[in-house]
N, C-alpha and C positions, 0 to 999 in steps of 0.2 A: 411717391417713390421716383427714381431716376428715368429718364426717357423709356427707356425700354421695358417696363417693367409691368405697370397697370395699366386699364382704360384706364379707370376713374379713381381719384386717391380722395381720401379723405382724411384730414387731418381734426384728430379731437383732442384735447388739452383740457386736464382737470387742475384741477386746485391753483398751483405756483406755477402751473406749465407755460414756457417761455417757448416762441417759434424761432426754429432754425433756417438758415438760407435753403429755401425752398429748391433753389438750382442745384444748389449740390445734398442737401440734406432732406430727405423725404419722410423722414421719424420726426418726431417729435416728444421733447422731453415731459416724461410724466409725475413726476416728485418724488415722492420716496413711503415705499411704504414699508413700515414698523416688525418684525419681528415677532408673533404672537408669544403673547406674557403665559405664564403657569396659570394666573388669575384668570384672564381670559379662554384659556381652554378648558379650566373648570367650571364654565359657566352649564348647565343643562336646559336645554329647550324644547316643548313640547314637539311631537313630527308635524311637520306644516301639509297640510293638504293641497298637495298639488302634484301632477300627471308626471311618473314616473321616466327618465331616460327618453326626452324628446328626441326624434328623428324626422326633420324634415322629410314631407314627401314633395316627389318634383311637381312642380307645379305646370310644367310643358309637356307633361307625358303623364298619361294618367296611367293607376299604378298597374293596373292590369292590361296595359300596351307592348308587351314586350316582345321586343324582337332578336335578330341574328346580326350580328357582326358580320364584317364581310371578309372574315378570315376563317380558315378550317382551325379546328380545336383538336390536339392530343387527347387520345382515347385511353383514360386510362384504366386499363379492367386486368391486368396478367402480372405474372411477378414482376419484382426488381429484372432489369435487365444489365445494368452496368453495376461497377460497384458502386455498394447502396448504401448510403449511410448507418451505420448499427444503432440498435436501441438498448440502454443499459438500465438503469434506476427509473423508475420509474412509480407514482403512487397520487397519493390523493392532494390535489392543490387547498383543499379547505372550500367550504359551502356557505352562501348564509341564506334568508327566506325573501331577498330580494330578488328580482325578475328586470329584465338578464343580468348575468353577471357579469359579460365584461370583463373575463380573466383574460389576466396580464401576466409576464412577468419578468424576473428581471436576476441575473446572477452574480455573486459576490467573487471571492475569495476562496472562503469556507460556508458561504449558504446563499439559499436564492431568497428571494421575498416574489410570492404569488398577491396579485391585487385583485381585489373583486370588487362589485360594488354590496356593501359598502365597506370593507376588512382588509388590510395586508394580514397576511399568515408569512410570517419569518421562519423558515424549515432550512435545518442543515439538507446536507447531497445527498442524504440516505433519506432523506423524507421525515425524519426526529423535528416536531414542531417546537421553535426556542420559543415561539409566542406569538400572540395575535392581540390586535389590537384595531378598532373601528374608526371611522374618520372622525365621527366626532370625537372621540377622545383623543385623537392626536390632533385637530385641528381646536376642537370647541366651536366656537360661536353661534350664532343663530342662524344655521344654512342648512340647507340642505346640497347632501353632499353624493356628486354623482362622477359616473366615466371613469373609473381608475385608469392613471400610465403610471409606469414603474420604467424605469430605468439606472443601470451602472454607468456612471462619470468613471472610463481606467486613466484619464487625463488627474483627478484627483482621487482616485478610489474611495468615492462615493455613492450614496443609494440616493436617488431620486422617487419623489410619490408626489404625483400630482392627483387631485379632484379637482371637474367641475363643482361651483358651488354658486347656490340661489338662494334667495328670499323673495316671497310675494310683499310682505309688508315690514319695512320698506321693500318696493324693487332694486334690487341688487343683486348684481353678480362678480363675480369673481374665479379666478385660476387659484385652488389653495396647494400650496407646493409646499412639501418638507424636506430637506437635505439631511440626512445621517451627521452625524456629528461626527462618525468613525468608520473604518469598512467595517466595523464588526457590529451594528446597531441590535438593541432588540426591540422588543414589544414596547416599548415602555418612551412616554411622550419627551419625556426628558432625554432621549437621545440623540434627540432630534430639532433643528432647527427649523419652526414652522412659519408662514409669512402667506396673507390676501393679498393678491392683486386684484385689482379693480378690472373687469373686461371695457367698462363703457357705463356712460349713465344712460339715466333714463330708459324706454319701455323696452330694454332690448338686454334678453339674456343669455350667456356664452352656453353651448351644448359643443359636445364632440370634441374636447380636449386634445389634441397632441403636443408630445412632450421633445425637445429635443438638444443639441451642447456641442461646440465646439472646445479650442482648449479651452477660452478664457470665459465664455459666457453659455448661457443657459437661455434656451430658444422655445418659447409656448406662444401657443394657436389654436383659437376655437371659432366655431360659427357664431354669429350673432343673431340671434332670433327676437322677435315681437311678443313682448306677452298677450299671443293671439297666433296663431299658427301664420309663415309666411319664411321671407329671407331677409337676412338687413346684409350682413357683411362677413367680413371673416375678419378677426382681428389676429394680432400678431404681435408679440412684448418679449423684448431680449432687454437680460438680468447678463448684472455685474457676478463673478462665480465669488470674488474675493471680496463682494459685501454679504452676501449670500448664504457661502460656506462657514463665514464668520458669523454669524447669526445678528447683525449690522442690518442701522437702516439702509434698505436699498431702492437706489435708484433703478428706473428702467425705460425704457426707450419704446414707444406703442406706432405702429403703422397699423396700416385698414386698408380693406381689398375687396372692390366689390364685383370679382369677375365670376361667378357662383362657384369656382373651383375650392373645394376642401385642399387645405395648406398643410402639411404635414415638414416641418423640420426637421434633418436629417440626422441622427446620431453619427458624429463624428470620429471614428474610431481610430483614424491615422488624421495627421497633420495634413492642412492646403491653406493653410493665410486663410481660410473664409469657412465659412457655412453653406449649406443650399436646402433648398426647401423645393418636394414635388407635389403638383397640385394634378388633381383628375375631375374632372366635373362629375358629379351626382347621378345626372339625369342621362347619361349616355352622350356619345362624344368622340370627335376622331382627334384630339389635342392631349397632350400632357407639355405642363406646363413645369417647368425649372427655375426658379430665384434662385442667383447668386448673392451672398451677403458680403457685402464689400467691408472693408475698415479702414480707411486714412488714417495713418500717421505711423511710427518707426517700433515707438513703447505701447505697451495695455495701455496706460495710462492715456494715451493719445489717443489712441484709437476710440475710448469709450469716450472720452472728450469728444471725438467730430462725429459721432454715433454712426451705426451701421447704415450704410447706402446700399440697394438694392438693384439688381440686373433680373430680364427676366427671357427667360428664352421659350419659344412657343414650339413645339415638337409635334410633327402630325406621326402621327402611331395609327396603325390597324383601329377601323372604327369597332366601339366597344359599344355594346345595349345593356339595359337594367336587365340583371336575370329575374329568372320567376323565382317566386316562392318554392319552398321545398316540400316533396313527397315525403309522406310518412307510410308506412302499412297500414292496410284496413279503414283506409279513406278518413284517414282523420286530417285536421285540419291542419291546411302547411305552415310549414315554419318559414319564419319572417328572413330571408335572406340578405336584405339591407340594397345597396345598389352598389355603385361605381364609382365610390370618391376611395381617393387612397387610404390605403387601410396604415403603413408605416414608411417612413426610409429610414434606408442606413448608408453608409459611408465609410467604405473601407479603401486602402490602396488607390484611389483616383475611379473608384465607380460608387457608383449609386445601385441600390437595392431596393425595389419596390415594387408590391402588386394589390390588383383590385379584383374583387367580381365581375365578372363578365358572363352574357348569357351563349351558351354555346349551342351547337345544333351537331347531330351524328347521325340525321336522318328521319330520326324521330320522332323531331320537334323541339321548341327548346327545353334547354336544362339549363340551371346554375354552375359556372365553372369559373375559373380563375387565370389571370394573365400576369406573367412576374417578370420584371423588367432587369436587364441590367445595362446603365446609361453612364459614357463615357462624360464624369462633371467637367470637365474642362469643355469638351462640346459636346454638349448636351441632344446634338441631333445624332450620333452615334451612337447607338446600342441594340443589344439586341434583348428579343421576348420570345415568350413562351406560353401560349393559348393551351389549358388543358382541362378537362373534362372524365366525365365517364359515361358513355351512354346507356339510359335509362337510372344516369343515380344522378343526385344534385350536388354537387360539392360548394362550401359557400363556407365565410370570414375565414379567408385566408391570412397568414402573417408569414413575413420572409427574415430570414437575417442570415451573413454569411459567415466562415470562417477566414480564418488569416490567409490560406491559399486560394480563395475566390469561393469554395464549394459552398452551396447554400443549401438551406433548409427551408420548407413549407408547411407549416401544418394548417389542416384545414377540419371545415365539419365536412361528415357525408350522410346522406339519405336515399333511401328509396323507397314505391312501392312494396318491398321486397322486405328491406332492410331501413332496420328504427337508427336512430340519428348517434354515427362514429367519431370518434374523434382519429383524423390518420397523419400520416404525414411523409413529404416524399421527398425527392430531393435532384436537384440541379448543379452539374458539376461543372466546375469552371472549363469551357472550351466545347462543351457538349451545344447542340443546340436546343434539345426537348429535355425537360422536367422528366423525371423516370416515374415509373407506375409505384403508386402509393400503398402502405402497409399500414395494416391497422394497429393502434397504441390503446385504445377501449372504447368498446363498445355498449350500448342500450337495448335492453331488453323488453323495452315498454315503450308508447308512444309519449307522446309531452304535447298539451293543451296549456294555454294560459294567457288568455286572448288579453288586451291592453285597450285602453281607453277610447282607440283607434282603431280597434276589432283586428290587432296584427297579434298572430301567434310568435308573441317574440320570443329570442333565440339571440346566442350571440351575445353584445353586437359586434365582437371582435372577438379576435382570439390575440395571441402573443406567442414572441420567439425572445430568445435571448443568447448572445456570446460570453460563453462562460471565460474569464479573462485568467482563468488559472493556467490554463490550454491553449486558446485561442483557435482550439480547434474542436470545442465538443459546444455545439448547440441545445439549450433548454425552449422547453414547450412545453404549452397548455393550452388547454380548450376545454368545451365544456361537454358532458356527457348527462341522461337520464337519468336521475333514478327512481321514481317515480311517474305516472301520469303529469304535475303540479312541480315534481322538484326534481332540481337537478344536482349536480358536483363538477368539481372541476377535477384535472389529472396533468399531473405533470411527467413531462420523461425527458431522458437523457438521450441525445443523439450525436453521435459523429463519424469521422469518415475512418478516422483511424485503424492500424492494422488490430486486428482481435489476436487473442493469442489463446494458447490452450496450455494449460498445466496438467500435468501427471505426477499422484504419488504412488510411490511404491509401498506396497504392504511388507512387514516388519515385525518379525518373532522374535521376541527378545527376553531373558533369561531374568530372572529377581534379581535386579542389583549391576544388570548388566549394563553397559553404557553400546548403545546403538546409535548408526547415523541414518538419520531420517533423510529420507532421498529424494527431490521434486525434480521434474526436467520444466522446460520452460521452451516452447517454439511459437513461429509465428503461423494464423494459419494462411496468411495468403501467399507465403514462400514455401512456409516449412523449414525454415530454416531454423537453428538453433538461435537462441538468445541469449547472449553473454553481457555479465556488469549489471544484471538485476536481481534487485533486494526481494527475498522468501519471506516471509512470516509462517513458521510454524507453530502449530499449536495440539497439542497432545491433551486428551482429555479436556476440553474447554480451557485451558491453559498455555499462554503462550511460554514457550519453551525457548526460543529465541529466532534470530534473521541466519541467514543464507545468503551467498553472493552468487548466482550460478557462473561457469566457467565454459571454455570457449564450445564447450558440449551442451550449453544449458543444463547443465546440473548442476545445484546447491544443496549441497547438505548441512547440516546441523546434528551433533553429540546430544543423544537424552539417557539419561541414566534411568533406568525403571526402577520405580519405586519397588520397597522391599516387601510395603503394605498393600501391594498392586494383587487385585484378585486371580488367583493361578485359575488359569483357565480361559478368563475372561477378555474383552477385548476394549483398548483403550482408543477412541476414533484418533484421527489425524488428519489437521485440516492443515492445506497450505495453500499462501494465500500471496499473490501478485497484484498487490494493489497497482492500478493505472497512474501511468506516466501521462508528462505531456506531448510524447508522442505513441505510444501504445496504450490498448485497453487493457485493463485489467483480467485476470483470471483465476480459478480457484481448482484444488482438487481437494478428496476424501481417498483417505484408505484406511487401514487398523494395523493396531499393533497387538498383533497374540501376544499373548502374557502366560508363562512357562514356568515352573518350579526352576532351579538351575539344575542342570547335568554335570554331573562330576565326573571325576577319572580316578580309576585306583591304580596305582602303579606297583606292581608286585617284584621283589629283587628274588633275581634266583641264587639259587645257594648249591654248592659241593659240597658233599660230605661224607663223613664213612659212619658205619655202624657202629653205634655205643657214644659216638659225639654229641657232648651240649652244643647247639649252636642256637642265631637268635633270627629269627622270622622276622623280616621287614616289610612293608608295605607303606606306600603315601597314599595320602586321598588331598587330590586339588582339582580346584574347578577353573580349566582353562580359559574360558572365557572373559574373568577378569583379568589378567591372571592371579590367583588366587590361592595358600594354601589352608586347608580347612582344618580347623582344629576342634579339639574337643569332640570328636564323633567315632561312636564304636564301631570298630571293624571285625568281620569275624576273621577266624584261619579254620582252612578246611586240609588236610591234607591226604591226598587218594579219597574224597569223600568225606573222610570221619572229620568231623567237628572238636580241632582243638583246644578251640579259645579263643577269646577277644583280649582285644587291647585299643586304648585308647589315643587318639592322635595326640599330639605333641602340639606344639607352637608353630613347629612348620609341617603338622599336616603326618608326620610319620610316627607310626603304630609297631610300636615291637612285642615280640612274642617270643619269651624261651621254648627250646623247645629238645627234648632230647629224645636222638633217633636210635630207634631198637624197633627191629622187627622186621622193618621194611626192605622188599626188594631193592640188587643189585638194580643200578641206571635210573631212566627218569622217574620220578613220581609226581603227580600233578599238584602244587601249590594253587589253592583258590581262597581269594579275599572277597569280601560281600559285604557292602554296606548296602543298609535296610532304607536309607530315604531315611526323609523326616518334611516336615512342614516346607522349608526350603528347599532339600534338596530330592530330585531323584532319584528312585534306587543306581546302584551300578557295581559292577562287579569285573575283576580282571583276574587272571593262571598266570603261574610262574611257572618255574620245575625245581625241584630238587634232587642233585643227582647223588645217589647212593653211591659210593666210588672206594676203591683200597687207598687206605690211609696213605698220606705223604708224612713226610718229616721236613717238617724246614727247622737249621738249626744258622743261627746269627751269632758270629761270633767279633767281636768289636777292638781292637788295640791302638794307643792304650784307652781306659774307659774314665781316664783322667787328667782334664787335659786344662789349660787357660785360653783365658780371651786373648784374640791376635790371630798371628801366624799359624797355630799350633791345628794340627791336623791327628785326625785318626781314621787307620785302615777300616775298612769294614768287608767282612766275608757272608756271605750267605748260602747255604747250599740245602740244596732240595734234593730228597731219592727217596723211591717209593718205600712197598713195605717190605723188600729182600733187601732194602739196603743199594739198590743201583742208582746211581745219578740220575738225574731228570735235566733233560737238556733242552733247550728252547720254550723254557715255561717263563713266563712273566709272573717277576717279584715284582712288588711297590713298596715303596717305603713310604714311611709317615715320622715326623719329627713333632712330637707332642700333639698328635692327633693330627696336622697339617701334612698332607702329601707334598712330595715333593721331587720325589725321584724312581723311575722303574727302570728296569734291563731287563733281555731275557737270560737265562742261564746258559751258561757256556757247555762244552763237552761233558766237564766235570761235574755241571748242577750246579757250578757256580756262579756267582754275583758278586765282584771286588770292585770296588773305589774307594776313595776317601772323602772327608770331608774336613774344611777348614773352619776352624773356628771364630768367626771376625770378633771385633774389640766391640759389637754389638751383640753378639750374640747373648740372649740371657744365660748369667750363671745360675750355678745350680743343679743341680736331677733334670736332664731332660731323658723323654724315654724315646728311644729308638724302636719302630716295627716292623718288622717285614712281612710283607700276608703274601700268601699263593690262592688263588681264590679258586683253584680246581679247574679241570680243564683236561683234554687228552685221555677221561675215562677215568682220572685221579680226583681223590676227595682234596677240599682246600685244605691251608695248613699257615702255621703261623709260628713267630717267633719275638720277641722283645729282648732289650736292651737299654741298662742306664749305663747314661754317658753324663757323667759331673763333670762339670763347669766351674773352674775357678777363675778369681779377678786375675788380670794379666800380672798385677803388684804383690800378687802371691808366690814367689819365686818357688817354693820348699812346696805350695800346694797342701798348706798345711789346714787349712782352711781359717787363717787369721794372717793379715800381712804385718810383722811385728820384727824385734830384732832380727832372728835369723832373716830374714828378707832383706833388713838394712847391712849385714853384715856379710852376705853374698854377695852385693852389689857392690860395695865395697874392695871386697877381693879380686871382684873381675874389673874393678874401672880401670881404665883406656882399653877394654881388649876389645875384644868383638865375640865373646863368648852367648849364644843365641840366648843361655837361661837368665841372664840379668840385663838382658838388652829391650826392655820394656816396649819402649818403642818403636821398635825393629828399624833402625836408622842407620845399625851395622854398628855401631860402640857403643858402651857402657858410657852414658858419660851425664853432666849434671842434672839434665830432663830426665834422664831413668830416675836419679835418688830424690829428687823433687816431686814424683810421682809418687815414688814409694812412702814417702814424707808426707804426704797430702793424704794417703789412707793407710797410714797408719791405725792401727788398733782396731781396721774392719774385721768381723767377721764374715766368713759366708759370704754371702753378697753385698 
């Protein structure tokens, strides 16, 4: 690589590999490897016998030498102290009978993909598994397959799955990578774009995979080991994305490192013209080490032509030591903790993200604890870290990654004497200086033995984080948890910093048939402030019923009509639901909806009357709430008590009842209506009055009572006086013009009521009937009177009830004058339009 970069470089070339100018170009090209065929990963191969998930042990520090850094470490043992990242979804990553597993994972769109060794589990956000599938049947061949990294490309929104992979006979190893075909992959090998790269020939096989991508290429690196315990190199292979993602043969570019530092490639999450890659030593160490990836030339196309060049920047950091193994309860054997090479980076905004194990001290001795960097990539000796621990518990395979506004997340394992082996995770806010005390996401109920070839109770060897790219602000994780003595699982959860919000619903009585609004408020909880411009999901009886927008009050409502079938009595839940934004969490509320027979109204009319009078008892029955009138339903009549009779409602709900008074006291008497309820409705019941009173007389008398359409008018008299015979003065008459109201006065000195009425050229001809009612009042019974008023056509001159000669031979007589009875169309003279008229209905009758 470039001056500044390695001690020692070594340059290896297989098959067609051609050497580049060494002064500027420190890669070298490696040929191109193929695409895995359908055929080839159908192939099945017995399991090869050989030592499960190598891990170098340091060969300068013997493993049970462990000391203290010479930095104080973060105590973390008490709650969250600042705001703390929330935990949402959370649930089971998927398991298989392999030791350890090595969970990864890695977020889409609409689903995460969890890695283990040896399985991805593809689960949407809620934990619903679309599918799983093993290495071998997504890779095939004759390897043995190990180390899962999972990673999201949001440069191409794609899913990245890398394995290590080996064979003893032949020796061979390789980096096995598949690329998603889509963001939306499943289970299924065809989705996916698979391809072996070669690590190295000869005795030396790739362990400890990291995976990593800027825009255009895709960045792996693994240790190189001897088959025979020892250290050979780190190797290092940057892929074309756009031979890659195409499922094309692909070329790719191999460097080697022999400085014992684990190379970890950065996930490149925002744009910088380059890649970087952080290296930690293993064995403890006061350096972290920075590659930059340089590209010459203008286009991709260039740039992968003069292959990547490398910078390398040496960073002294706080000296770091191998932690110890971890405590378990009840003196069982510790769990394997790993040491001090970098566990991930990432790359966001112009920093780097990245932490290792490290062994801490709080007075008691050591313990396992963690250190998480974050390093200025431009100058890489700028940044700052955060040493944190718990005294008396081990915390160990930490993973970091952050959100769009810097804030990060850690999950890690924890153990103690005390306490069997957690899965927690905490969190670091951009500008803060300490990591915040850690909360538990699940816990182990049992110890965990399961000693390995090399007498290590392994555990681990990592854990994962991942940025969910929907948000860019909610963090996934996993880690592994007990469940068993022998077996474990994984668990994944949902984390971010985002505000939480709380929904309310309101509980809701509501009537058969009735339409109700369903009520949610919506606020946030770390203002309290209301939430306006988000979408409700309501749902009534497991049924959604529809969305809500709340308003500047956060409240959204939504119309539900209750069913007519809805059990009376009974209660219908009500769920409302705020699913999470990309910038709020989600929330939910429950209430019920009482469900009620309907309540109706009886509306009883009072009545005036005198003794010896038929008159007709009214009553409505409607159910206000729709508004509604009901028909078909018997009402009773009660009058002072006695039970008259029923009658039946009408089409609009109204129940008449004849009824003729005799008997009854002068003044009020109590009118009472009673409906009985039925399936639907509730009982309900209303009082009128009916007042006993001395007869009125209303007598209507009309001139003349025969008139034509037009101008033509008639007086009208009405007068009202009791039963001596005296006028009634200030009583209101109404009148009705064929059942239609339309005019009332009260009565003058005399009882009377005079106007006229004009007859327009609309009015219908014919019998219409004139009414005048006095409906009682003043201690008088009501009283009434009628009147026909015929309507003839205006071309009826004689009103004869036929427009015929004599009509034509009136008009005649009077044309040119201005005589009003032949002047048709009141224009002031007889003249050719009147006999044109007359002409035109000739030979009507009647109307």
């Amino acid at each position: 690589m470039k001056a500044a970069i390695l001690a020692v470089l070594a340059t290896v070339a297989i098959g067609s590999a051609f050497a580049q100018d060494a002064e500027h170009h420190e890669s070298r090209w490696m040929g191109y490897a193929n695409p895995i065929s359908d055929a080839e990963r159908a192939i099945k191969h017995p399991p090869l016998d050989v030592p499960k998930y190598f891990k170098r042990i340091n060969p300068t520090l013997p493993k049970d030498n462990r000391g203290m850094g010479d930095e104080a470490a973060y105590d973390d043992q008490s709650e969250p102290q600042i705001q703390f990242a929330n935990m949402f979804r959370n649930f089971s990553g998927g398991s298989t009978g392999w030791f350890p597993p090595d969970p990864v994972v890695a977020s889409g769109i609409d689903r995460i993909i969890v890695g283990v060794n040896s399985d991805i589990f593809i689960r949407n956000k809620n934990g619903g598994l679309i599918g799983r599938i093993s290495s071998d049947n997504l890779f095939g061949g004759s390897t043995f397959k190990f180390d899962p990294r999972v990673a999201w490309d949001p440069w191409r929104s794609r899913f990245l799955v890398l394995y290590m992979a080996k064979s003893e006979s032949p020796r061979q190893s390789f980096w096995a990578l598949a690329i998603s075909k889509t963001a939306t992959p499943t289970a299924v090998a065809s989705d996916w774009h698979t391809y072996f790269f070669s690590t190295a020939p000869g005795d030396n096989w790739g362990d400890y995979g990291y995976m990593g991508f800027d825009e255009n290429a895709v960045f792996l690196s693994c240790t190189m080991i001897p088959y025979g315990l020892g250290f050979r190199a780190n190797r290092f292979l940057t892929l074309n994305k756009d031979e890659i993602y195409s499922g094309l043969p692909a070329g790719s570019w191999m460097d080697s490192d022999f400085s014992l530092d684990y190379m970890a490639p950065a996930q490149m999450w925002t744009g910088a013209g380059r890649g970087y890659i952080v290296g930690f030593s293993d064995g403890g160490g006061s350096q972290m080490k920075v590659w930059r990836i340089n590209w010459t030339g203008t286009t991709w196309a260039q740039k992968w032509a003069n292959s990547p060049g490398f910078t390398r920047t040496d960073v002294s950091v706080p000296t770091y030591i191998v932690p110890p193994n971890a405590t378990q309860p009840g003196g069982l054997s510790r769990l394997d903790t790993g040491d001090t090479r970098v566990r991930d980076a990432v790359f966001y905004n112009g920093t780097l993200y990245t932490v290792q194990s490290v062994a801490v001290n709080f007075g008691s001795g050591n313990r396992t604890g963690y250190r998480a960097y974050r390093v200025n990539a431009a100058s890489p000796t700028t940044f700052s870290h955060s040493t944190s621990g718990a005294n008396g518990f081990d915390c160990y395979y930490p993973a970091i990654f952050p959100t769009s506004g810097g804030d990060a997340v850690i999950v890690f394992g924890r153990s103690s004497s005390s306490e069997f082996a957690s899965l927690r995770y905490t969190t670091w806010r951009n500008g803060v200086a300490q990591v915040d005390n850690s909360t538990p996401i699940r816990g182990s109920s049992v110890g965990y033995v399961r000693i390995d070839d090399q007498d290590r109770n392994r555990f681990g060897d990592y854990f994962g984080a991942a940025l969910d790219p929907w948000d860019l602000q909610t963090i996934w994780v996993v880690g592994e948890y007990v469940t068993g003595s022998t077996t474990w699982d994984t668990w994944v959860a949902e984390t971010n910093f985002k505000p939480t919000t709380t929904l309310t619903s309101d509980p809701i009585v509501g009537q058969l048939g009735q339409t109700v609004n369903l009520r949610s408020t919506l606020r946030r909880n770390d203002t309290g402030a209301f939430v306006a411009g988000q979408t409700i999901q309501f749902k009534v009886n497991g049924l959604t019923v529809g969305n809500g927008v709340t308003d500047s009050n956060g409240v959204a409502t939504v119309p539900y009509t209750v069913p007519m079938n809805a059990p009376v009595g009974g209660l219908f839940p009500i769920v409302a639901t705020f699913e999470r934004t990309t910038a709020l969490n989600g929330s939910g509320a429950g209430s019920d909806l009482f469900i009620r027979k309907r309540d109706p109204q009886v509306l009883v009319t009072w009545v005036y009357v005198s003794d010896g009078q038929d008159v007709t008892l009214y009553a409505r029955l409607q159910w206000p709430a729709g508004p509604e009138m009901v028909a078909g339903k018997s009402l009773d009549f009660y009058v002072r008590d006695v039970y008259r009779g029923s009658a039946i409602t009408d089409s609009v709900g109204l129940a008449r009842l004849p009824f003729h008074v005799t008997g009854l006291p002068a003044g009020s008497n109590q009118i009472r209506v009673e409906f009985a309820g039925d399936a639907i409705y509730n009982p309900a019941s209303n009082t009128g009055v009916m007042r006993v009173e001395p007869p009125t007389s209303l007598v209507l008398t009309v001139t003349p009572t025969l008139v034509r359409q037009g101008r033509y008018t008639a007086t009208i008299s009405a007068t009202l006086r009791d039963s001596a015979g005296q006028p009634i003065n200030a009583a209101e008459i109404e009148f009705f013009m064929n059942g239609q109201y339309f005019f009332s006065r009260n009565t003058s000195f005399n009882g009377q009521v005079n106007f006229t009425i004009q007859f327009s050229s609309g009015h219908p001809c014919g019998e219409n009937q004139l009414l005048a009612r006095f409906w009682g009042e003043f201690g008088l019974a009501s009283s009434r009177d009628t009147k026909i008023i015929t309507v003839r056509l205006a071309e009826d001159l004689d009103m004869n009830g036929i427009v015929d000669d004599a009509d034509l031979a009136m008009a005649l007589t009077d044309f040119g004058t201005n005589l009003f009875r032949s002047d048709v169309d009141k224009n002031g003279v007889v003249d050719d339009i009147d006999l044109s008229r007359i002409l035109e209905r000739f030979g009507h009758v009647g109307c």
